[in-house]
Predicted model as a PDB file, atoms N, CA, C, CB and O in Angstrom, pLDDT in the B-factor column:
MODEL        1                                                                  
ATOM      1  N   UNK A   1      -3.395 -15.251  -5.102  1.00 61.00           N  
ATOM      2  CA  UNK A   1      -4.505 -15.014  -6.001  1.00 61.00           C  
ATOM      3  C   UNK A   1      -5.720 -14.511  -5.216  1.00 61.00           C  
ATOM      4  CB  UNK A   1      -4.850 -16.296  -6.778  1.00 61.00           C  
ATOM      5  O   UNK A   1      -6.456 -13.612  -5.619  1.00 61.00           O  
ATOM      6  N   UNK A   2      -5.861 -15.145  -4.102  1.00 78.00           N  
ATOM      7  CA  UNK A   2      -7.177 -14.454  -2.953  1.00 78.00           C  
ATOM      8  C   UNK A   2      -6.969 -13.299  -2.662  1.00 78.00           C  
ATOM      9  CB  UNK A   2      -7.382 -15.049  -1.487  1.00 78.00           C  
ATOM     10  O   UNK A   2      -7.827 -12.419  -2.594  1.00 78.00           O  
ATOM     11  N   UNK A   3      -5.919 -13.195  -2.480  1.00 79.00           N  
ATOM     12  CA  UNK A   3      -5.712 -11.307  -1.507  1.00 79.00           C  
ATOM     13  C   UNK A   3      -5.402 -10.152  -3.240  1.00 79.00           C  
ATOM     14  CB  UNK A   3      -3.200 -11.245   0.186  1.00 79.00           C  
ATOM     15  O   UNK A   3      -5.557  -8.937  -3.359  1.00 79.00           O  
ATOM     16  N   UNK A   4      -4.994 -11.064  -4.179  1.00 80.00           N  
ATOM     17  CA  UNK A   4      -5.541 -10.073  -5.336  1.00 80.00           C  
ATOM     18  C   UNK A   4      -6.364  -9.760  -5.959  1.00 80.00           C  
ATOM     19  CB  UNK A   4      -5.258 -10.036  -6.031  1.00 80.00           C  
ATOM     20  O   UNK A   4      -6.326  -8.846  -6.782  1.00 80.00           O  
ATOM     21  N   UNK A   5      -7.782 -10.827  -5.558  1.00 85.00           N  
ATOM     22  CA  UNK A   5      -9.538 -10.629  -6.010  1.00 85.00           C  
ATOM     23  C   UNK A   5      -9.676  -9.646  -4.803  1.00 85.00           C  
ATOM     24  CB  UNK A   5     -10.860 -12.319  -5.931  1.00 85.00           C  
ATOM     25  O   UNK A   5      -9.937  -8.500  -5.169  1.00 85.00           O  
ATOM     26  N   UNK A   6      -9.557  -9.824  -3.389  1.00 88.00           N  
ATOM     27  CA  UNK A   6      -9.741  -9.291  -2.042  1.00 88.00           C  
ATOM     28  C   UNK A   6      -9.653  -7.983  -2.458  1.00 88.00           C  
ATOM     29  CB  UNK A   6      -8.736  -9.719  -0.884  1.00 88.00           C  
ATOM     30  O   UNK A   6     -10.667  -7.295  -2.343  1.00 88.00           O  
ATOM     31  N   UNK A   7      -8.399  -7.367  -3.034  1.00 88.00           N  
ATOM     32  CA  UNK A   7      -8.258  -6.037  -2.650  1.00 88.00           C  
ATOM     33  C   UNK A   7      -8.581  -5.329  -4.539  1.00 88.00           C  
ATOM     34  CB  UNK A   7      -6.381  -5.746  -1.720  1.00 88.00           C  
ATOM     35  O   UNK A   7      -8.429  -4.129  -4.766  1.00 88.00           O  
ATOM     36  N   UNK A   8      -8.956  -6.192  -5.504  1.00 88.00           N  
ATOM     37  CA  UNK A   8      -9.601  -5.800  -6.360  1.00 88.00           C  
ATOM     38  C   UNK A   8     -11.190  -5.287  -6.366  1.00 88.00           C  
ATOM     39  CB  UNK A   8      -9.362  -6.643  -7.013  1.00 88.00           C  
ATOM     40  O   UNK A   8     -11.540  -4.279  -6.981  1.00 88.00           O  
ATOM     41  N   UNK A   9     -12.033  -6.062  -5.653  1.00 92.00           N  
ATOM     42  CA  UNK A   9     -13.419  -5.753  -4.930  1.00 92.00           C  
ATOM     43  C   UNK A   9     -13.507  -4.410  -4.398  1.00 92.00           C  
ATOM     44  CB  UNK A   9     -13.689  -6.696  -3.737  1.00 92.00           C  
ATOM     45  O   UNK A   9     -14.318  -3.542  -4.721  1.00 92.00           O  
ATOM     46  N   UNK A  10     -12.158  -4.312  -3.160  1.00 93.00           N  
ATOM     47  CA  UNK A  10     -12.468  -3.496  -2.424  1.00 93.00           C  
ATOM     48  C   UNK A  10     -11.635  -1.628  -3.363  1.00 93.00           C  
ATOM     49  CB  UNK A  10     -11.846  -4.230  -0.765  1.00 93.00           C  
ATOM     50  O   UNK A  10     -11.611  -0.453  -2.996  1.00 93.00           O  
ATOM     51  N   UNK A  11     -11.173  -2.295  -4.485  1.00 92.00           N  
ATOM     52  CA  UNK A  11     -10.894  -1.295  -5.312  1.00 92.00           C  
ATOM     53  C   UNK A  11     -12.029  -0.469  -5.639  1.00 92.00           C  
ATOM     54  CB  UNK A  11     -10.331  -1.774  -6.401  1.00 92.00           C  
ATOM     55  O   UNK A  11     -12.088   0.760  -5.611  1.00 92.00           O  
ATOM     56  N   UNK A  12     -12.928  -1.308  -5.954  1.00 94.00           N  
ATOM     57  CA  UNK A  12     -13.677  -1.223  -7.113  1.00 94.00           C  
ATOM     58  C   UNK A  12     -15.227  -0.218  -6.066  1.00 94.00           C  
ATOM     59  CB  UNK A  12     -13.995  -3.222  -7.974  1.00 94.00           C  
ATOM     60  O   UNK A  12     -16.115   0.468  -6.573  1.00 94.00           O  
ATOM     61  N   UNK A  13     -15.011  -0.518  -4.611  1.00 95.00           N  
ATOM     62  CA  UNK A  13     -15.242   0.404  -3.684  1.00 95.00           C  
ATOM     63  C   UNK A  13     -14.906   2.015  -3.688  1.00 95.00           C  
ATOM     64  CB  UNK A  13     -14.683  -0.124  -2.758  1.00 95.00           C  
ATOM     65  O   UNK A  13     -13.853   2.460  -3.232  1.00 95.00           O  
ATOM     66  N   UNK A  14     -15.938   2.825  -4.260  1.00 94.00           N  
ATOM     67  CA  UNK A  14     -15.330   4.546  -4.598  1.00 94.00           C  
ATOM     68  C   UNK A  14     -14.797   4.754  -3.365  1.00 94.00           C  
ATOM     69  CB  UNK A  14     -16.551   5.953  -4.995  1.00 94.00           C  
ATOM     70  O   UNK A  14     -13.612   4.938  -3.086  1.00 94.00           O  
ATOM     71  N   UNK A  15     -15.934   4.707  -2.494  1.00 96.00           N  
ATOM     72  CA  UNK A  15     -15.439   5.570  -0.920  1.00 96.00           C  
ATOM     73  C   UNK A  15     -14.276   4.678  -0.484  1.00 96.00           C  
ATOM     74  CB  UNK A  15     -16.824   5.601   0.582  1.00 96.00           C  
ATOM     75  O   UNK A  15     -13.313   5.424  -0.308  1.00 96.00           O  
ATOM     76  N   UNK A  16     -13.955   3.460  -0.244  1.00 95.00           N  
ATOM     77  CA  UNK A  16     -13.467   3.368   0.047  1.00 95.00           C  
ATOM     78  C   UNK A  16     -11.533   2.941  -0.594  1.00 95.00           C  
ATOM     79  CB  UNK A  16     -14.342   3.036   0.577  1.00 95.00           C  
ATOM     80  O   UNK A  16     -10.523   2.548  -0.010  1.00 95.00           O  
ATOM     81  N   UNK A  17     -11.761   3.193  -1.605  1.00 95.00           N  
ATOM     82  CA  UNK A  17     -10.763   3.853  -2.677  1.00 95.00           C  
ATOM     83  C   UNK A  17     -10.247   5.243  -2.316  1.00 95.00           C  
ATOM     84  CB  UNK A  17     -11.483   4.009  -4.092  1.00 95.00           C  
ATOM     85  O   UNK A  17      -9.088   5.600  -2.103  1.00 95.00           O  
ATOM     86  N   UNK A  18     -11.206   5.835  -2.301  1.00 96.00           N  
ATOM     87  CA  UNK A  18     -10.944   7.612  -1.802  1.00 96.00           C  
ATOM     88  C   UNK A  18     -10.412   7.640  -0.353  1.00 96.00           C  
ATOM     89  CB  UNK A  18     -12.576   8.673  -1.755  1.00 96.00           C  
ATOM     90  O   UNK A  18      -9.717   8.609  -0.049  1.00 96.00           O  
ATOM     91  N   UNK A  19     -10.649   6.718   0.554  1.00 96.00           N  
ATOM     92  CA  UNK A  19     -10.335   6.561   1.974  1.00 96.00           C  
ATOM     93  C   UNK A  19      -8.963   6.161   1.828  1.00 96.00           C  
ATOM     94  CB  UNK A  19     -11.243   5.525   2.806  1.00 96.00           C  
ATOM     95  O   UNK A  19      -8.141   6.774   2.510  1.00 96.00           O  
ATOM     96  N   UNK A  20      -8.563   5.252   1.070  1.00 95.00           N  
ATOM     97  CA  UNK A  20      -7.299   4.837   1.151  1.00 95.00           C  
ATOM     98  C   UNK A  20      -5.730   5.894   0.426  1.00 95.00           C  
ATOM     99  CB  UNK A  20      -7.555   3.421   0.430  1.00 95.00           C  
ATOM    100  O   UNK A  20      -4.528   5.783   0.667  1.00 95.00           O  
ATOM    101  N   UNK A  21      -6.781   7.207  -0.837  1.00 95.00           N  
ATOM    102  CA  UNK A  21      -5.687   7.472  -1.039  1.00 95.00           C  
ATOM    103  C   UNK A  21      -5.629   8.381   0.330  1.00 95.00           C  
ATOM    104  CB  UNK A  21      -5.415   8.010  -2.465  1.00 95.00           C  
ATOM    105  O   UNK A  21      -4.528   8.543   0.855  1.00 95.00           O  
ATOM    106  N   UNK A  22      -6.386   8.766   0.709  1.00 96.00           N  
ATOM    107  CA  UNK A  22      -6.523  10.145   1.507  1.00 96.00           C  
ATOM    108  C   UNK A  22      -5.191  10.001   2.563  1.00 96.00           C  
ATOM    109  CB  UNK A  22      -8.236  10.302   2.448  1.00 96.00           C  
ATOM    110  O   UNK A  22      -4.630  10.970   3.076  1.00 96.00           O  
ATOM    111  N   UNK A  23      -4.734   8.295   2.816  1.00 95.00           N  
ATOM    112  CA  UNK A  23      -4.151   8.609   4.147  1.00 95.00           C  
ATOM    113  C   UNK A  23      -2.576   9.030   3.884  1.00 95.00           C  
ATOM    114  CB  UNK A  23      -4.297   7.250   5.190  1.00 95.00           C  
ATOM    115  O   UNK A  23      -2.150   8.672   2.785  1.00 95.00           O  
ATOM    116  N   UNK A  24      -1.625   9.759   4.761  1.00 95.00           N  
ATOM    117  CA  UNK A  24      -1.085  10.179   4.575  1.00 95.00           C  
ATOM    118  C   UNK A  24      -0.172   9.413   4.465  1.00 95.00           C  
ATOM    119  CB  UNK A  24      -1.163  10.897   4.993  1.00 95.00           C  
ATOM    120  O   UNK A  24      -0.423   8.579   5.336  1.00 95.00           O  
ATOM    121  N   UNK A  25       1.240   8.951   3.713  1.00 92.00           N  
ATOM    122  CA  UNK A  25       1.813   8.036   3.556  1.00 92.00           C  
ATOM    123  C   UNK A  25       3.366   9.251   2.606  1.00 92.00           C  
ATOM    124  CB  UNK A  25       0.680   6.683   2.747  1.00 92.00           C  
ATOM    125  O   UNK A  25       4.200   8.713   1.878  1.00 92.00           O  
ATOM    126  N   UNK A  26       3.373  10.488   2.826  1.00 90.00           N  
ATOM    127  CA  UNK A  26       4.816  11.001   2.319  1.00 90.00           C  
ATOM    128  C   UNK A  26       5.770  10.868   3.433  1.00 90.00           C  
ATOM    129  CB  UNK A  26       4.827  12.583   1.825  1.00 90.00           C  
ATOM    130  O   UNK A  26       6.924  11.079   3.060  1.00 90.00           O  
ATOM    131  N   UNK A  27       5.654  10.587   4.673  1.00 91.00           N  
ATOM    132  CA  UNK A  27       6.661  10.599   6.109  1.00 91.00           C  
ATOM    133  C   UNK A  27       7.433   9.320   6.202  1.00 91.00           C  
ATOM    134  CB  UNK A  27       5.746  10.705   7.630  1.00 91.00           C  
ATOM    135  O   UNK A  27       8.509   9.130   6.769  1.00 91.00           O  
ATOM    136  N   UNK A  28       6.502   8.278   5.379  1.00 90.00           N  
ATOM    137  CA  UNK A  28       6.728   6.899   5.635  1.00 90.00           C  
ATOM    138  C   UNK A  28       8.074   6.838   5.877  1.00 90.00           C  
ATOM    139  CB  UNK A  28       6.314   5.980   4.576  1.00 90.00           C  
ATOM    140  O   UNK A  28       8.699   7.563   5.103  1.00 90.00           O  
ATOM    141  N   UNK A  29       8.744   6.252   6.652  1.00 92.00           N  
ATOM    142  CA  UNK A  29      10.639   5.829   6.016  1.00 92.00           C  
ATOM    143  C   UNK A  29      10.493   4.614   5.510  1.00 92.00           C  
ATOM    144  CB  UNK A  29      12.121   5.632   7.306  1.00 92.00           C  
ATOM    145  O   UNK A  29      11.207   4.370   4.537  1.00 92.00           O  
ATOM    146  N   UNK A  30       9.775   3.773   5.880  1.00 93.00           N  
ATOM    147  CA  UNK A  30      10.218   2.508   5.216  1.00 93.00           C  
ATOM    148  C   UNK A  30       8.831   1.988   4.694  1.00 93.00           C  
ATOM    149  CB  UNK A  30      11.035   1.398   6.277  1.00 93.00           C  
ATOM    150  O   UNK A  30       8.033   1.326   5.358  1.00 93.00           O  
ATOM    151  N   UNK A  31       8.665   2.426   3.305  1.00 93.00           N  
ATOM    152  CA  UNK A  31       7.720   2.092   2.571  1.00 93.00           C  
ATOM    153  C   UNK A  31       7.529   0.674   1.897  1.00 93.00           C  
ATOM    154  CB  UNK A  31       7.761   2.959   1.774  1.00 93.00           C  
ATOM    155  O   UNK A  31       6.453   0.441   1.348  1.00 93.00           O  
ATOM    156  N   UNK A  32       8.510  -0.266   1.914  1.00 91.00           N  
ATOM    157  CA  UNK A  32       8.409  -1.484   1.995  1.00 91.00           C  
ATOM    158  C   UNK A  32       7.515  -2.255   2.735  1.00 91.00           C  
ATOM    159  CB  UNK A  32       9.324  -1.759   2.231  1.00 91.00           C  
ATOM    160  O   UNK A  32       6.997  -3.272   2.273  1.00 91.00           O  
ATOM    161  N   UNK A  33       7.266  -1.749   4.068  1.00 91.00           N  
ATOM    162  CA  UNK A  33       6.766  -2.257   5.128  1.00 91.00           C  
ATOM    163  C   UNK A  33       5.294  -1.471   5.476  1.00 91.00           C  
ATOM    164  CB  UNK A  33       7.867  -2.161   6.206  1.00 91.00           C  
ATOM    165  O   UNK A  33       4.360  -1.901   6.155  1.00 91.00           O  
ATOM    166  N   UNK A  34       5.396  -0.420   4.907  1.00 94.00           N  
ATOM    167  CA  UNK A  34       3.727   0.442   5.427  1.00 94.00           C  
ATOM    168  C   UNK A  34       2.471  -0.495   4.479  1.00 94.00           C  
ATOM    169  CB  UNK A  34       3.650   2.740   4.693  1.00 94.00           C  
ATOM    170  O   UNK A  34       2.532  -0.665   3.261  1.00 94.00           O  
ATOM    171  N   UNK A  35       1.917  -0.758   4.936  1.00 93.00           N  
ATOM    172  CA  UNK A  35       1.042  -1.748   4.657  1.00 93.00           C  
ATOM    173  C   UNK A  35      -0.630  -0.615   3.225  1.00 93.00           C  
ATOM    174  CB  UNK A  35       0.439  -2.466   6.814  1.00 93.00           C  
ATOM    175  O   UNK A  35      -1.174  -0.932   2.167  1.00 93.00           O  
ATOM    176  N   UNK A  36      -0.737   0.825   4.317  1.00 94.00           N  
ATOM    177  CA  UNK A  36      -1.428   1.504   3.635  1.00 94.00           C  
ATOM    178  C   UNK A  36      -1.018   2.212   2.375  1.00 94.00           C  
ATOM    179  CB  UNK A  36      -1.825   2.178   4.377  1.00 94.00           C  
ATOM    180  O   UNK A  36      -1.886   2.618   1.602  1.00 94.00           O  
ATOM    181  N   UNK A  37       0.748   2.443   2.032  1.00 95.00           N  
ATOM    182  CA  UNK A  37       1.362   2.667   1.006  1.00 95.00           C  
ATOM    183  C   UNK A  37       1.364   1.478   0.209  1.00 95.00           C  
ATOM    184  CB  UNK A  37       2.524   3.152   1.279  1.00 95.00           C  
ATOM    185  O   UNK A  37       0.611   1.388  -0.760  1.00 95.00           O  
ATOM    186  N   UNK A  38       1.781   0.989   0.383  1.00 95.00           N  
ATOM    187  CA  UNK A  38       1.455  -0.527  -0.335  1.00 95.00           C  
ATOM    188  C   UNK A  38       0.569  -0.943  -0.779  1.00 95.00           C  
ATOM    189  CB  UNK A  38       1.531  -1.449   0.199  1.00 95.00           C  
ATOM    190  O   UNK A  38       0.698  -1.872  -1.576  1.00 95.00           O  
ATOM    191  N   UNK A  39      -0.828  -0.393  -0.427  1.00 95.00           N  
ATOM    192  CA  UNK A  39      -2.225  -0.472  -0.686  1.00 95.00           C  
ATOM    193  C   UNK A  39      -2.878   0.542  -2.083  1.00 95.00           C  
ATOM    194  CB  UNK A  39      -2.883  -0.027   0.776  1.00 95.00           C  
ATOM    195  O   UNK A  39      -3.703   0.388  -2.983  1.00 95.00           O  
ATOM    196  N   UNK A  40      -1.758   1.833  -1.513  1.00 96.00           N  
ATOM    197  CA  UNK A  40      -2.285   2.783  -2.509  1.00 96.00           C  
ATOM    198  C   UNK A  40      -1.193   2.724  -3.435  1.00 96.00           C  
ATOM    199  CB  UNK A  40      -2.628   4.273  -1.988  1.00 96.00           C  
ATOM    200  O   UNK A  40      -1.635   3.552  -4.231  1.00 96.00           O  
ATOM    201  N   UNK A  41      -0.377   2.459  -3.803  1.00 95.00           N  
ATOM    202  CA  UNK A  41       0.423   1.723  -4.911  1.00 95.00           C  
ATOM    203  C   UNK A  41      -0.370   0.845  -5.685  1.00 95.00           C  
ATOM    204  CB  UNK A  41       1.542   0.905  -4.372  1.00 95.00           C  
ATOM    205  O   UNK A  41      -0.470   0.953  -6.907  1.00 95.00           O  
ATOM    206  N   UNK A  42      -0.985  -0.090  -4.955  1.00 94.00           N  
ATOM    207  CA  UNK A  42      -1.280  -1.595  -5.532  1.00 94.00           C  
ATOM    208  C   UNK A  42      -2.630  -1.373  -6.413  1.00 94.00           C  
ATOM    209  CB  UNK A  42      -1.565  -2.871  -4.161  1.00 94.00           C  
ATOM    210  O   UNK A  42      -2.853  -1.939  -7.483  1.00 94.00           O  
ATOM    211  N   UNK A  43      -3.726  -0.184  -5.582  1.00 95.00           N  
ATOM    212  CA  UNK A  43      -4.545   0.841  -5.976  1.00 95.00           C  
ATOM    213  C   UNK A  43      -3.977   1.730  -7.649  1.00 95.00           C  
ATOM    214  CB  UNK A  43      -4.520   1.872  -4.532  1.00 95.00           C  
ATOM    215  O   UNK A  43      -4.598   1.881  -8.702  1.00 95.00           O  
ATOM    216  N   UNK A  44      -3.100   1.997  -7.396  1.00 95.00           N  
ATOM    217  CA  UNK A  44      -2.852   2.938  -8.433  1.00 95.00           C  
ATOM    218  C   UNK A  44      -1.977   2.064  -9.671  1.00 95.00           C  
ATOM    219  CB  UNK A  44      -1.977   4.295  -7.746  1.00 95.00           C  
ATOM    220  O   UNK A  44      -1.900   2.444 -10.839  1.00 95.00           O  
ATOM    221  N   UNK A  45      -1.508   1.128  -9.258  1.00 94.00           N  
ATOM    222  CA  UNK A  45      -1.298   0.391 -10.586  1.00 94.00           C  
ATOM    223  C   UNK A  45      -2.521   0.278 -11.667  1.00 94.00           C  
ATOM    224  CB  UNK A  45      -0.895  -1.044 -10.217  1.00 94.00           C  
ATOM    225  O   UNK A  45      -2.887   0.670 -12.775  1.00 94.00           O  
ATOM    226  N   UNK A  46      -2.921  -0.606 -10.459  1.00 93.00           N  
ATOM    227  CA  UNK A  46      -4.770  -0.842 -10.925  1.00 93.00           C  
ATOM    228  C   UNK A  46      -5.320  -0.473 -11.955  1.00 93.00           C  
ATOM    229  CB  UNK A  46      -5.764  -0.215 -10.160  1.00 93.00           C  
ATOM    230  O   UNK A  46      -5.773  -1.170 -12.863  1.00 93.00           O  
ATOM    231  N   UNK A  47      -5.286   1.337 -11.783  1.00 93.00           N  
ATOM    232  CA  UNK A  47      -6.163   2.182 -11.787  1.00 93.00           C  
ATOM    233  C   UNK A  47      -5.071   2.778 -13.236  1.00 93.00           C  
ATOM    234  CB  UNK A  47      -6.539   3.083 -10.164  1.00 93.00           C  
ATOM    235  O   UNK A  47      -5.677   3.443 -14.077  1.00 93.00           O  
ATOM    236  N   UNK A  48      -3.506   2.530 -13.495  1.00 94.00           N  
ATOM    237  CA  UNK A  48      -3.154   2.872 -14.871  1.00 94.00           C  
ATOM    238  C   UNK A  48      -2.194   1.812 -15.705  1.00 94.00           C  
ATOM    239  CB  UNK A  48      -2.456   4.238 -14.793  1.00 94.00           C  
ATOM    240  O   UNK A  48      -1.445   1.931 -16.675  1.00 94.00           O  
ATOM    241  N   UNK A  49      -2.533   0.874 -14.970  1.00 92.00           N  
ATOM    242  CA  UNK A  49      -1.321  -0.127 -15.953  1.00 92.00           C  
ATOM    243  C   UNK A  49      -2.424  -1.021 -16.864  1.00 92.00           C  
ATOM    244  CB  UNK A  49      -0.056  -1.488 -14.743  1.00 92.00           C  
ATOM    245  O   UNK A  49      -3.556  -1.477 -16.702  1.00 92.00           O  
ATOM    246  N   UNK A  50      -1.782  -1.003 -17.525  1.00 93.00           N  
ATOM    247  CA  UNK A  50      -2.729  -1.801 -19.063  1.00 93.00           C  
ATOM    248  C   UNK A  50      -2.042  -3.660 -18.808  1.00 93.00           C  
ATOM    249  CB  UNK A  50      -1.853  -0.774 -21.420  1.00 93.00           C  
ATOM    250  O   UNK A  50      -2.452  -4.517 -19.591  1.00 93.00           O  
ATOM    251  N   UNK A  51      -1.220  -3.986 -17.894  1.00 92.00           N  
ATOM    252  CA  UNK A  51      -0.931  -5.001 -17.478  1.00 92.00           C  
ATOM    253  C   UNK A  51      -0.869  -6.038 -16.517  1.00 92.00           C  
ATOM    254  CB  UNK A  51      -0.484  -4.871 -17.624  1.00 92.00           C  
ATOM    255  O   UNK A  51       0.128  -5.764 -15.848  1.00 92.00           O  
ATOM    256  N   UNK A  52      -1.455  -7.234 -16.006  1.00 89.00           N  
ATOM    257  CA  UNK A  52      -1.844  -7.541 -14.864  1.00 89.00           C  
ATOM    258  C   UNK A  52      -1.010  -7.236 -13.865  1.00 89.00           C  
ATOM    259  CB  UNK A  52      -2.134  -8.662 -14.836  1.00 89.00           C  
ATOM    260  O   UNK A  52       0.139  -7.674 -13.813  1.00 89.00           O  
ATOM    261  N   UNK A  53      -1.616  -6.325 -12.840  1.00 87.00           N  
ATOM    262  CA  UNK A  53      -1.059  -5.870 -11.204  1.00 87.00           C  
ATOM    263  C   UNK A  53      -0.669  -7.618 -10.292  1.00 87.00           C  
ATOM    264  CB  UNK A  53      -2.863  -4.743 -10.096  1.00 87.00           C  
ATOM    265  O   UNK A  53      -1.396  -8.609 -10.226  1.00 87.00           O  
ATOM    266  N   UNK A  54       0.928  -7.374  -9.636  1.00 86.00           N  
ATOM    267  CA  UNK A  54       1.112  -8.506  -8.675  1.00 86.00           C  
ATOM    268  C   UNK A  54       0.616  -7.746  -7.687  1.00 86.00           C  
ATOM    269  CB  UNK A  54       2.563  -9.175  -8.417  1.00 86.00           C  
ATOM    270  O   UNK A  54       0.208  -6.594  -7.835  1.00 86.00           O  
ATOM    271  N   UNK A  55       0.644  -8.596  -6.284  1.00 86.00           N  
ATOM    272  CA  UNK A  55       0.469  -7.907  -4.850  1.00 86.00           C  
ATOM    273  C   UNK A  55       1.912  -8.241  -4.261  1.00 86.00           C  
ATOM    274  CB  UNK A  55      -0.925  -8.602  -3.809  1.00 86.00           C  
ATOM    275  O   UNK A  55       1.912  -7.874  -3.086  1.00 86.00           O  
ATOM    276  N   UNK A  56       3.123  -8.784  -4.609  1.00 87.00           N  
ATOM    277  CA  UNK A  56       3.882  -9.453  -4.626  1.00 87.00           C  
ATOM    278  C   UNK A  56       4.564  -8.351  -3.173  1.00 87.00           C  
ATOM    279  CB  UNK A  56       4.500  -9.779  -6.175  1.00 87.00           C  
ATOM    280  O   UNK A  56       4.869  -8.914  -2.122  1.00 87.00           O  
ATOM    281  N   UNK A  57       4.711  -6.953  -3.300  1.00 90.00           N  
ATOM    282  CA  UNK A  57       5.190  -5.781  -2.321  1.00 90.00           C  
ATOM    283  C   UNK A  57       3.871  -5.835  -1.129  1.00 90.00           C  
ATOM    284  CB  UNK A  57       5.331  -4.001  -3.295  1.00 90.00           C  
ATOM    285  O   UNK A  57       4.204  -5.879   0.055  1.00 90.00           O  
ATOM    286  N   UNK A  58       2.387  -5.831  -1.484  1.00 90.00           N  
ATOM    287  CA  UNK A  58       1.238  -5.574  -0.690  1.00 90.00           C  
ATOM    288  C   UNK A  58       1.701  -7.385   0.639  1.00 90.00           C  
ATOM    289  CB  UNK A  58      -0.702  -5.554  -2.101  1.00 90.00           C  
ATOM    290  O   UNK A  58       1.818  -7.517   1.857  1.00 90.00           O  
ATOM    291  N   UNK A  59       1.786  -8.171  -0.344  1.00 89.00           N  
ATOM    292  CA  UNK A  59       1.854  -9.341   0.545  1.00 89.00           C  
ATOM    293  C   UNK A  59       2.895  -9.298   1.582  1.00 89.00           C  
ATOM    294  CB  UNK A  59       2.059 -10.527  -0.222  1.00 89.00           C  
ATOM    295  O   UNK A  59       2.574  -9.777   2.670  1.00 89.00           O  
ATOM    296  N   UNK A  60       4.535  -8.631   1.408  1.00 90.00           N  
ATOM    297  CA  UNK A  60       5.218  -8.819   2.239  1.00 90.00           C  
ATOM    298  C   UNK A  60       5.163  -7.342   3.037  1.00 90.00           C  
ATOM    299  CB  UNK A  60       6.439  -9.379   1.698  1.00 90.00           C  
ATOM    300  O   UNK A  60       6.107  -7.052   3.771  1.00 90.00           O  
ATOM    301  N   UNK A  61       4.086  -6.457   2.885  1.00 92.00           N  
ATOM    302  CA  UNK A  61       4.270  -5.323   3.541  1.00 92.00           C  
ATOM    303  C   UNK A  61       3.290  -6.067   4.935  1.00 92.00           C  
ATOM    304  CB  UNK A  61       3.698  -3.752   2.593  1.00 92.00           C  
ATOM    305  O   UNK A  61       3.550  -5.755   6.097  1.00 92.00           O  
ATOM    306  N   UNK A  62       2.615  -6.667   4.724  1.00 88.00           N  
ATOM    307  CA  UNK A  62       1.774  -8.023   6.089  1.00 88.00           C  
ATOM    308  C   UNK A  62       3.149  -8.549   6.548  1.00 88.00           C  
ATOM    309  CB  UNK A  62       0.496  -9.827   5.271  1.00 88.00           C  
ATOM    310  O   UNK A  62       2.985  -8.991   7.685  1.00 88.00           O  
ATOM    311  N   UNK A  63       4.012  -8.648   6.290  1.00 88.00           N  
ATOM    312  CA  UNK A  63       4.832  -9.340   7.017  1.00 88.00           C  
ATOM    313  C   UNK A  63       4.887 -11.024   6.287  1.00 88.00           C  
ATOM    314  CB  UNK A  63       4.261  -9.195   8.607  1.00 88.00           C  
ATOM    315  O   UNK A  63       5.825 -11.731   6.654  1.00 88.00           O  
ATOM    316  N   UNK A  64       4.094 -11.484   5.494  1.00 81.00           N  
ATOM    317  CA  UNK A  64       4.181 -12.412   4.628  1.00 81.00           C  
ATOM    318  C   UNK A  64       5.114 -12.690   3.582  1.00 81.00           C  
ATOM    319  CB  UNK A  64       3.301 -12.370   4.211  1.00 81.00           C  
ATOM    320  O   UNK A  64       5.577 -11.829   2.834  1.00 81.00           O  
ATOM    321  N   UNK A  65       5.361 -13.820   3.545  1.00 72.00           N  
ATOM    322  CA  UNK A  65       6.371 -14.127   2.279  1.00 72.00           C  
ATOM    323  C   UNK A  65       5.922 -15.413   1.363  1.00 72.00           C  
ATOM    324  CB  UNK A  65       7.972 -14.476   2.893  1.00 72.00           C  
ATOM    325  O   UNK A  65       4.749 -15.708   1.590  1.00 72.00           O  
ATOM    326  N   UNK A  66       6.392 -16.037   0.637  1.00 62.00           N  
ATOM    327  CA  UNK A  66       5.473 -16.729  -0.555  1.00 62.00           C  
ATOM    328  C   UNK A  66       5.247 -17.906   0.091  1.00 62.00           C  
ATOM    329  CB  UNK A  66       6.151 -16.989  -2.119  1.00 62.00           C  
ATOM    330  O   UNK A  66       4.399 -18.515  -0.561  1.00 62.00           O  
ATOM    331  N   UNK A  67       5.615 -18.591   1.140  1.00 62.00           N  
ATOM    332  CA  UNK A  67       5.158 -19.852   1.502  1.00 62.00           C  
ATOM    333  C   UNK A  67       4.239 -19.246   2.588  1.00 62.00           C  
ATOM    334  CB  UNK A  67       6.321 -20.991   1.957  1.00 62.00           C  
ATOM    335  O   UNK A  67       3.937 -20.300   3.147  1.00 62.00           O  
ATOM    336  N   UNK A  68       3.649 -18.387   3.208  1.00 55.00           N  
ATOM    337  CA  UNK A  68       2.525 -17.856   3.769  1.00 55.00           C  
ATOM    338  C   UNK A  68       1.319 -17.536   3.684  1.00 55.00           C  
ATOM    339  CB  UNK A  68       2.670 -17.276   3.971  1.00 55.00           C  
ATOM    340  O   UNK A  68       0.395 -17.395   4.485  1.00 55.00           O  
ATOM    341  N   UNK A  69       1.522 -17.396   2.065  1.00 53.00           N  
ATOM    342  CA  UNK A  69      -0.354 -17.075   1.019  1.00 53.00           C  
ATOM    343  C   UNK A  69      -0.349 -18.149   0.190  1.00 53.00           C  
ATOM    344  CB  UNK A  69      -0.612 -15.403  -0.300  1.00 53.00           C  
ATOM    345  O   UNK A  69      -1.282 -18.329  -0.593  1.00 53.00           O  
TER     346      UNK A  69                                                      
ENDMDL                                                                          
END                                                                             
């Protein structure tokens, strides 16, 4: 629930919204694990789903799993 207010705030940040799609993330191979794809996913739900966004992919792209947050 913290790291989904955390990165809602920093949504809600233009520039730094615009910083995050900017980075390049089509080379990725393993997009599970890229932490900045995961970001701009979690970003773009956000930004069109009419339904509450998990971080459930953003949390284990840290290397975290549910007994960790």
């Amino acid at each position: 629930c913290y790291i989904n207010s955390f990165f809602q705030v920093l949504f809600h940040l233009s520039a730094f919204r615009k910083f995050i799609y900017q980075i390049p993330t089509d080379n990725i191979k393993n997009k599970d694990k890229s932490i900045f794809f995961q970001i701009q996913l979690f970003f773009s739900m956000l930004q069109t789903s009419n339904e509450p966004v998990e971080t459930n992919k953003l949390t284990k792209s840290f290397g975290w799993n549910y007994e960790d947050v």
